[in-house]
C-alpha positions as CSV (number, residue, x, y, z in Angstrom):
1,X,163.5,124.8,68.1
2,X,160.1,123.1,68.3
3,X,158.4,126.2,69.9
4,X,160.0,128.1,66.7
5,X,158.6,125.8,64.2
6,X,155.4,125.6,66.0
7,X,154.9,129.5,66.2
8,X,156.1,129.7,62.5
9,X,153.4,127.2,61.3
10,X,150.6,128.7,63.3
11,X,151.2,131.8,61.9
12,X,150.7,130.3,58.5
13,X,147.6,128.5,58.6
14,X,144.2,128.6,58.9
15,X,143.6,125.8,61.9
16,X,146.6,127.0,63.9
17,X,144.8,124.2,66.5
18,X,145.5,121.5,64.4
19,X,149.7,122.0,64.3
20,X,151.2,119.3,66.1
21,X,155.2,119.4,66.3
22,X,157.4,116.6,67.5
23,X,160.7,116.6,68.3
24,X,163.1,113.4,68.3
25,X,166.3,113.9,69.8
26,X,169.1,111.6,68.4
27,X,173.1,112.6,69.5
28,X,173.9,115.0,67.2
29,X,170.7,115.1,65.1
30,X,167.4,116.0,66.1
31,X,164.5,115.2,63.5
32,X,161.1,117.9,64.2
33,X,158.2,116.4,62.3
34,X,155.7,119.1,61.6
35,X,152.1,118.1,60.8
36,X,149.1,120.7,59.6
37,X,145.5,119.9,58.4
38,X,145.4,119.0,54.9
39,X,144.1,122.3,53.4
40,X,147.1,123.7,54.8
41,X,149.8,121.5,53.8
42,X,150.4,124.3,50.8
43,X,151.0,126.7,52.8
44,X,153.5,125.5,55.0
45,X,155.2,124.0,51.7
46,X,154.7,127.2,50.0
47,X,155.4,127.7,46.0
48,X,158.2,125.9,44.8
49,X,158.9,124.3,48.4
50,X,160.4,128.0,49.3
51,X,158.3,128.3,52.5
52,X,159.6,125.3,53.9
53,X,163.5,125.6,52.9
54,X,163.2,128.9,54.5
55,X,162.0,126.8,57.6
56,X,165.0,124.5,57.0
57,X,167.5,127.4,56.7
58,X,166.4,129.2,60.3
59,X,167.1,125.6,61.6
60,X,170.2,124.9,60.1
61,X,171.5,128.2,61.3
62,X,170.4,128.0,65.0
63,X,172.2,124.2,64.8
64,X,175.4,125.4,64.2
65,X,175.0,127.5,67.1
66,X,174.5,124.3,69.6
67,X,176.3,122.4,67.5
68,X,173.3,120.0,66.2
69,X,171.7,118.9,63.2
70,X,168.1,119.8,62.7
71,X,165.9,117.9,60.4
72,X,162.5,119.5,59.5
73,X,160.0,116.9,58.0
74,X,156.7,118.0,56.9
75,X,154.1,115.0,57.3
76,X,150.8,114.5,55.4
């Protein structure tokens, strides 16, 4: 999932060298913290936040497949 989130975000901005994804695995939860360069934060966010609950919703679906909770949190 953190290769996914990290391919999505490149994709979006315009320093795809300064994405940095981290990945905390707990027992059934695992939190990915997604940081981007300032100028991009909006564009990972997207209007009305729907960039990132799209983000959130690819997560939530592969989860139920292994049986996990993903977390996406989008740092400044």
């Amino acid at each position: 999932m953190k290769s996914l989130i990290e391919m999505i975000a490149k994709s979006l901005v315009d320093s795809p060298d300064q994405v940095v994804v981290k990945e905390t695995d707990a027992e059934r939860t695992v939190v990915i913290e997604l940081k981007v360069a300032p100028g991009d934060l909006g564009k990972v966010i997207g209007r009305g936040g729907k960039t990132a609950s799209a983000m959130r919703t690819i997560l939530n679906a592969a989860g139920t497949r292994v049986g996990k909770r993903y977390v996406l949190e989008i740092l400044e």
